[in-house]
N, CA, C and O atoms as a GROMACS GRO file, in nm:
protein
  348
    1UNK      N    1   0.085  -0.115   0.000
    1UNK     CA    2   0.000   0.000   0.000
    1UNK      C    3   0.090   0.123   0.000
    1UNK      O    4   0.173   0.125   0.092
    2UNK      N    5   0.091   0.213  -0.076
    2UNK     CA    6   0.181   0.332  -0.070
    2UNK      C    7   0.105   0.423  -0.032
    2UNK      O    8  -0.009   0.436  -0.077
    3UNK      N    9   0.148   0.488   0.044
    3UNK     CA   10   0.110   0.609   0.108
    3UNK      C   11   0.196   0.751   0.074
    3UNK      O   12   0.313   0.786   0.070
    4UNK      N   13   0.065   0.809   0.052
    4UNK     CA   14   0.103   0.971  -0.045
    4UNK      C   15   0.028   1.031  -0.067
    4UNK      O   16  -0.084   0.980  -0.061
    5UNK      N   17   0.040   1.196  -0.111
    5UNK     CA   18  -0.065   1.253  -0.135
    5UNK      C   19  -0.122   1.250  -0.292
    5UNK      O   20  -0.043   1.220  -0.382
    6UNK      N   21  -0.241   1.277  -0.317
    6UNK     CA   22  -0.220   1.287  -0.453
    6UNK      C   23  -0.158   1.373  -0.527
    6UNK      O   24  -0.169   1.372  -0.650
    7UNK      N   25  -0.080   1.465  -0.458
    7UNK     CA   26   0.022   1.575  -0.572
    7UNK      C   27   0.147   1.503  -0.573
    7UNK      O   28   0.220   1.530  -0.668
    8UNK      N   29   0.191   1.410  -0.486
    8UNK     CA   30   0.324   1.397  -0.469
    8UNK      C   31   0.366   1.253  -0.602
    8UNK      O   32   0.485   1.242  -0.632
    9UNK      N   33   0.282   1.176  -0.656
    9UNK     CA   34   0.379   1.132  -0.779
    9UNK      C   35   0.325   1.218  -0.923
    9UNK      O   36   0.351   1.193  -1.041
   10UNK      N   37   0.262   1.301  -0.880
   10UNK     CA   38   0.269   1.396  -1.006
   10UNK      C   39   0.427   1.448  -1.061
   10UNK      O   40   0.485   1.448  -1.170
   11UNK      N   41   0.462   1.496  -0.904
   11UNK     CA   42   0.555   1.544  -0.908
   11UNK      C   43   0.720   1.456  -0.963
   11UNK      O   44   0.834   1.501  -0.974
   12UNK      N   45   0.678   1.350  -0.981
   12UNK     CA   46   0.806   1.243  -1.015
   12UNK      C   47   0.941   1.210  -0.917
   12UNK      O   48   1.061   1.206  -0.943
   13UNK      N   49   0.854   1.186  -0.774
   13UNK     CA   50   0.954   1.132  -0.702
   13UNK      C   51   1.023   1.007  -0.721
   13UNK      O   52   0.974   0.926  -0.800
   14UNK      N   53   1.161   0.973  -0.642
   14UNK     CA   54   1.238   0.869  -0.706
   14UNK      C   55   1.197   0.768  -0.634
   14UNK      O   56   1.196   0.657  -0.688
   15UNK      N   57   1.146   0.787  -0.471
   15UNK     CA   58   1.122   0.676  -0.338
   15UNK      C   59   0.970   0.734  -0.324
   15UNK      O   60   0.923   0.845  -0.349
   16UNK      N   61   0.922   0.632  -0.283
   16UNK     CA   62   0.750   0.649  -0.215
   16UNK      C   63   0.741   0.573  -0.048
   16UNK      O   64   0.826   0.497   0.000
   17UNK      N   65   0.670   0.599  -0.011
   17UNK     CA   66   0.668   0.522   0.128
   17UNK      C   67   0.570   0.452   0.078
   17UNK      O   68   0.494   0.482  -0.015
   18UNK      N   69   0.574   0.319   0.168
   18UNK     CA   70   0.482   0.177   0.124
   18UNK      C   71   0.490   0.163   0.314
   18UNK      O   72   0.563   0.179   0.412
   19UNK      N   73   0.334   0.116   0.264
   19UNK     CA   74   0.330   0.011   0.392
   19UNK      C   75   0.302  -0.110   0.353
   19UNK      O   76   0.203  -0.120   0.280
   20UNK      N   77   0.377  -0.233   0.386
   20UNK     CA   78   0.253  -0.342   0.396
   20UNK      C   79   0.131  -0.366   0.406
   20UNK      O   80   0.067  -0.291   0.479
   21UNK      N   81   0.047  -0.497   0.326
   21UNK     CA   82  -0.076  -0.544   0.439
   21UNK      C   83  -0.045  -0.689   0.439
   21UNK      O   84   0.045  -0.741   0.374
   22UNK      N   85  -0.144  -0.761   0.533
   22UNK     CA   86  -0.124  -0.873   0.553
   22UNK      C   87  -0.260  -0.911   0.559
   22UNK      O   88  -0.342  -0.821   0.577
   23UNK      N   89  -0.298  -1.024   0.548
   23UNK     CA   90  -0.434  -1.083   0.583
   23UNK      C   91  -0.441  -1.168   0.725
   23UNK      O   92  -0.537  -1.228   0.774
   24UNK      N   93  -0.338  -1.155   0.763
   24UNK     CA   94  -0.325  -1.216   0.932
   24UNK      C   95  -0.360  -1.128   1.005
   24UNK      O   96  -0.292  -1.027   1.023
   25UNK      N   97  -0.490  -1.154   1.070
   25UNK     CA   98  -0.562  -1.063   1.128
   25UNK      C   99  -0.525  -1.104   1.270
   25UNK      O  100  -0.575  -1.037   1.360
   26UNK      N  101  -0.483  -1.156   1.287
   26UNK     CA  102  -0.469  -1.297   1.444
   26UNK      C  103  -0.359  -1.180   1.519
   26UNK      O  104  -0.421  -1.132   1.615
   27UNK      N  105  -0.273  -1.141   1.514
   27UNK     CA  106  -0.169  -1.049   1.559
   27UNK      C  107  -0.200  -0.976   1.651
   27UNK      O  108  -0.132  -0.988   1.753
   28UNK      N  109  -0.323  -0.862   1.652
   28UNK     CA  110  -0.365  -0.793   1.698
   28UNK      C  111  -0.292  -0.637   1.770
   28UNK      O  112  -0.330  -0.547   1.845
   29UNK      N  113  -0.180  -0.672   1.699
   29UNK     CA  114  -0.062  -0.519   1.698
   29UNK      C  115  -0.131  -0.416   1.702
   29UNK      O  116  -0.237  -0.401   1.641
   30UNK      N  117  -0.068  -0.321   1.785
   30UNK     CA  118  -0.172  -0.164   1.814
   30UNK      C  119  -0.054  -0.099   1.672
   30UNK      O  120  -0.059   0.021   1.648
   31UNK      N  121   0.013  -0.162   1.615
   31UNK     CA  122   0.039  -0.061   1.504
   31UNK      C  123   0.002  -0.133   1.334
   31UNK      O  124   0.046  -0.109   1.221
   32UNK      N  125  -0.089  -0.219   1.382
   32UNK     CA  126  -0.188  -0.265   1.278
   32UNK      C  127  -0.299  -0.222   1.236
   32UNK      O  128  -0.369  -0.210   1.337
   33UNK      N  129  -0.354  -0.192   1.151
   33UNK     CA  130  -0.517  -0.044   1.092
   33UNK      C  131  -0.540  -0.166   1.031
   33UNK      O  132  -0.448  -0.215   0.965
   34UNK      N  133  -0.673  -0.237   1.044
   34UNK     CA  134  -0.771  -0.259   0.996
   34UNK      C  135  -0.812  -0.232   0.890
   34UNK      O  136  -0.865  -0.122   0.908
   35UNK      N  137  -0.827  -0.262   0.769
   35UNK     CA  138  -0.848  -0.201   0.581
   35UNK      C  139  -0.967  -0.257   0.551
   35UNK      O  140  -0.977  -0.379   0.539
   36UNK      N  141  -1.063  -0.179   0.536
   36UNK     CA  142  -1.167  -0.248   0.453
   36UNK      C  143  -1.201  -0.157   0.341
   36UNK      O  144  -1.289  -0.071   0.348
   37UNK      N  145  -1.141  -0.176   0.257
   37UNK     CA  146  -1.093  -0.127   0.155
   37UNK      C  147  -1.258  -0.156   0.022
   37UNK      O  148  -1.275  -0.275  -0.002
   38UNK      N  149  -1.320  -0.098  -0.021
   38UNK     CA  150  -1.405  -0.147  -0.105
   38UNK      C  151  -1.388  -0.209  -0.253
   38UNK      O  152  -1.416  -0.137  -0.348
   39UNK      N  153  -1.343  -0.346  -0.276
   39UNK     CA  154  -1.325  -0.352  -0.372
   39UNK      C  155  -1.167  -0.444  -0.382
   39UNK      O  156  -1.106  -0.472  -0.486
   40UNK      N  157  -1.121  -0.486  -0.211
   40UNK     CA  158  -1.028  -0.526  -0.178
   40UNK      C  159  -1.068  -0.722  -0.189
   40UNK      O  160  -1.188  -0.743  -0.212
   41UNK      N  161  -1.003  -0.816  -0.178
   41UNK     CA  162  -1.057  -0.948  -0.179
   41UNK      C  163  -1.079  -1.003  -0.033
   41UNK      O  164  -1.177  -1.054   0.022
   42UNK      N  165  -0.982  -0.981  -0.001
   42UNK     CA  166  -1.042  -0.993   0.186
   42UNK      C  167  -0.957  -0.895   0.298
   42UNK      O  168  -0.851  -0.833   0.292
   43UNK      N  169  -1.070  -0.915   0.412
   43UNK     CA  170  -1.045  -0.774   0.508
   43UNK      C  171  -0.840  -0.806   0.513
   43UNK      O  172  -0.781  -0.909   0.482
   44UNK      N  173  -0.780  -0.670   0.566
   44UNK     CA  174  -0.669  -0.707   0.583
   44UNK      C  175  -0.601  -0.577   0.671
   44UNK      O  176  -0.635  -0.459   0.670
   45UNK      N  177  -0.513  -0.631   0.733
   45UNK     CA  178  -0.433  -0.470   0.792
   45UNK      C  179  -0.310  -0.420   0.755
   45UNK      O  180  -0.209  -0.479   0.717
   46UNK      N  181  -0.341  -0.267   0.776
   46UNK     CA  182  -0.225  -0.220   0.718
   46UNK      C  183  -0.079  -0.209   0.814
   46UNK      O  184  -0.089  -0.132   0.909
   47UNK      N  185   0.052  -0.277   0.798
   47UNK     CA  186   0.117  -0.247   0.921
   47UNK      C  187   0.219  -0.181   0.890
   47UNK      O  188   0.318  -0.202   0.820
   48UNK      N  189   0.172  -0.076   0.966
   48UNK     CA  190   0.240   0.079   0.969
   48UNK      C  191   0.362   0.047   1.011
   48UNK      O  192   0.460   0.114   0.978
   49UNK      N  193   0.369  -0.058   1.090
   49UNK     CA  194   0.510  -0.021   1.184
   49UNK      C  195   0.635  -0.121   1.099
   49UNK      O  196   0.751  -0.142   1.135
   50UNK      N  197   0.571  -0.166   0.989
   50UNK     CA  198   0.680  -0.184   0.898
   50UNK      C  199   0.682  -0.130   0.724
   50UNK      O  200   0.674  -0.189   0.616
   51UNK      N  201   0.695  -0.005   0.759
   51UNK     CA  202   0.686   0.123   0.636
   51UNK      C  203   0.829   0.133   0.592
   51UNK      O  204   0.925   0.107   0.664
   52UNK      N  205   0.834   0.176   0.456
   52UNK     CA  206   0.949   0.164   0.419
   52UNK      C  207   0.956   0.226   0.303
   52UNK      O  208   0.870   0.206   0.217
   53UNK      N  209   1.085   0.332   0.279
   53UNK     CA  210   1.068   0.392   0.107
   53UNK      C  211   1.152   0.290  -0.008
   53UNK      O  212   1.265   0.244  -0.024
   54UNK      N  213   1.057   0.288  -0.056
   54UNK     CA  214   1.127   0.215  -0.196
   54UNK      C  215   1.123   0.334  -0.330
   54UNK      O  216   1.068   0.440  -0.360
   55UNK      N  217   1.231   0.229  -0.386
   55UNK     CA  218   1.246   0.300  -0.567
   55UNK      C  219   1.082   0.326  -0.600
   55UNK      O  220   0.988   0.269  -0.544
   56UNK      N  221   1.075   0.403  -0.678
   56UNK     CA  222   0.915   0.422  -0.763
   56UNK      C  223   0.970   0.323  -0.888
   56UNK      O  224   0.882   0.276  -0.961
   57UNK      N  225   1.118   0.286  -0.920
   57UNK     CA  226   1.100   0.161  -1.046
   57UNK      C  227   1.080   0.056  -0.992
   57UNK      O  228   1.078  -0.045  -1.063
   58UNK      N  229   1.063   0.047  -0.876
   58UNK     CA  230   0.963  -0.066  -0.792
   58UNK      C  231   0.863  -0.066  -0.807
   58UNK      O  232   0.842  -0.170  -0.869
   59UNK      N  233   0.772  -0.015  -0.794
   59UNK     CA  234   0.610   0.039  -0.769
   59UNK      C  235   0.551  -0.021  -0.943
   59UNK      O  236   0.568   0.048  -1.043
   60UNK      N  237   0.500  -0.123  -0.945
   60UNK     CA  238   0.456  -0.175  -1.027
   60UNK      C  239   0.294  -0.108  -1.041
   60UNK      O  240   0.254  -0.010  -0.979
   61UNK      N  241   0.207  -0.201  -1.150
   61UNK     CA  242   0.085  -0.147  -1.184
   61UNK      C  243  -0.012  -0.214  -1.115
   61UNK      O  244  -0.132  -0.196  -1.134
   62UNK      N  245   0.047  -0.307  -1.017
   62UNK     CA  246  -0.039  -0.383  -0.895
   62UNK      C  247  -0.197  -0.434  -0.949
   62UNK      O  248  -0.238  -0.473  -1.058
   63UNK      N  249  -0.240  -0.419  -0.861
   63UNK     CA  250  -0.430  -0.467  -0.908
   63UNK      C  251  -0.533  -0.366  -0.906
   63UNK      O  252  -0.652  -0.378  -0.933
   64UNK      N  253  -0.447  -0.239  -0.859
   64UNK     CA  254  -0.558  -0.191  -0.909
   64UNK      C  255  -0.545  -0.070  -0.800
   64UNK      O  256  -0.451  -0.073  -0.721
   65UNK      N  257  -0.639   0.031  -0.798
   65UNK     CA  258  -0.638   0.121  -0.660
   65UNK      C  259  -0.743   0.099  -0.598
   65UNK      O  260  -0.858   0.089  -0.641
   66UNK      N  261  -0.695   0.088  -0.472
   66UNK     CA  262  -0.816   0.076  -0.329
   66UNK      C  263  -0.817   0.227  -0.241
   66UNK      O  264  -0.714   0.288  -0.212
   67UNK      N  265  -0.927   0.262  -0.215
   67UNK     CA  266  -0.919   0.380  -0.157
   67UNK      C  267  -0.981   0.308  -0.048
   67UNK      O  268  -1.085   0.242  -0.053
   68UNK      N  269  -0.896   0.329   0.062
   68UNK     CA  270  -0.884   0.267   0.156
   68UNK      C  271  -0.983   0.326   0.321
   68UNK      O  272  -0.973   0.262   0.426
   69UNK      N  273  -1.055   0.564   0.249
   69UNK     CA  274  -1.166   0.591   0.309
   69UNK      C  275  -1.041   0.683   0.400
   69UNK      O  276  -0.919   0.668   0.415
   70UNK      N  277  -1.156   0.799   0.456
   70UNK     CA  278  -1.066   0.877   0.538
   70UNK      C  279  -1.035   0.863   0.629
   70UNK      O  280  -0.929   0.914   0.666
   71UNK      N  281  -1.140   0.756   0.748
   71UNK     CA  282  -1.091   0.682   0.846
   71UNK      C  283  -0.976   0.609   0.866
   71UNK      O  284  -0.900   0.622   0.961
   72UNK      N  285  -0.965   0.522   0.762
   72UNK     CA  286  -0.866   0.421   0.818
   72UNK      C  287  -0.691   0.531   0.735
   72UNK      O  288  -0.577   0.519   0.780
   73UNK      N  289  -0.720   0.599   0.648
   73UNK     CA  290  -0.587   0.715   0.658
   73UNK      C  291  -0.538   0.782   0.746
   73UNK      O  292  -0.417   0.798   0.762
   74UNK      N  293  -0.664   0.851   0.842
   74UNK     CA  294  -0.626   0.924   1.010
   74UNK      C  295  -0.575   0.845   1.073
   74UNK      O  296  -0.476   0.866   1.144
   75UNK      N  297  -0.653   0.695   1.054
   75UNK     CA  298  -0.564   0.572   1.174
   75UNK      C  299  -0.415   0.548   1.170
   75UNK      O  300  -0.330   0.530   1.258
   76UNK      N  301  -0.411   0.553   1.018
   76UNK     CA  302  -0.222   0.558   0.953
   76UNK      C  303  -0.164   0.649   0.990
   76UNK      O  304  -0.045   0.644   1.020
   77UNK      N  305  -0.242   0.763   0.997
   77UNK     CA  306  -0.100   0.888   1.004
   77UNK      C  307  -0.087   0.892   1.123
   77UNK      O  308   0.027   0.926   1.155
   78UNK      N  309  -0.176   0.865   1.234
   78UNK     CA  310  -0.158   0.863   1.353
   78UNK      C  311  -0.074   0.775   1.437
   78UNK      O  312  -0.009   0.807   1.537
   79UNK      N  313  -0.086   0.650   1.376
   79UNK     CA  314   0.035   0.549   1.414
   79UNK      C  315   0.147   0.575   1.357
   79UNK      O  316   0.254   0.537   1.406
   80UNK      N  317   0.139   0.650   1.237
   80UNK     CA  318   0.298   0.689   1.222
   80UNK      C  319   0.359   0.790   1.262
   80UNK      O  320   0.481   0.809   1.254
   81UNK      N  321   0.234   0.902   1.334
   81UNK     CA  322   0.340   0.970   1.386
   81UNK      C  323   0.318   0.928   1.571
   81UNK      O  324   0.330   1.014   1.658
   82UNK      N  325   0.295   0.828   1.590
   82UNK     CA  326   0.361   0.781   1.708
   82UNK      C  327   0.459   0.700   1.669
   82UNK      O  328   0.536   0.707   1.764
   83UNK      N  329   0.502   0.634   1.598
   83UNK     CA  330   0.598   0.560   1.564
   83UNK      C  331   0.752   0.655   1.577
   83UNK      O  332   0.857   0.635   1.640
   84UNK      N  333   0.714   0.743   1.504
   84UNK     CA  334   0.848   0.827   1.464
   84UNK      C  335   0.825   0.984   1.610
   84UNK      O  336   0.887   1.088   1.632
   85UNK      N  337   0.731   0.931   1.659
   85UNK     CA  338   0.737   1.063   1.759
   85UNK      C  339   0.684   1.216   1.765
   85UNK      O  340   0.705   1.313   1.838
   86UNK      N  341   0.623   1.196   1.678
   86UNK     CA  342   0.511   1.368   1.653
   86UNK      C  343   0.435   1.398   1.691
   86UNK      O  344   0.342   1.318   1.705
   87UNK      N  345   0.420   1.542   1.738
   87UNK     CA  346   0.270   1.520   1.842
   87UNK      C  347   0.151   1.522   1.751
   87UNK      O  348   0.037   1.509   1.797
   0.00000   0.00000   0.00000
């Protein structure tokens, strides 16, 4: 799942931040978000707490875009900025 705004690969960056998901719901990590993504194949979470920038000649044409809703985006930015420490 990459996380970004929509101006920022307009702009032709070289790295994007990605998060994982997983369909192992069993974990129950407080830096795991819940995705119910419309249009996704099954429920899954997003885990923030292993984010990471990759190449954009990484970033393939995947399956498709999931808009993942404004809820579960506040839940992301919020675990990431406890992760990294922001108020």
């Amino acid at each position: 799942m990459m996380i970004t705004a929509d101006r920022v690969p307009a702009a032709g960056p070289r790295t994007v931040h990605v998060v994982p998901l997983t369909a192992n719901l069993t974990r129950g990590l407080w830096a795991e978000v819940p995705i119910a993504a419309e249009g996704a194949l099954q429920p899954s979470a997003a885990q923030v707490h292993l984010g990471t920038a990759v190449s954009t000649a990484r970033i393939g044409t995947g399956s498709g875009d999931l808009n993942v809703g404004p809820a579960a985006v506040s839940q992301i930015r919020s675990v990431l900025s406890d992760l990294v420490d922001l108020p």
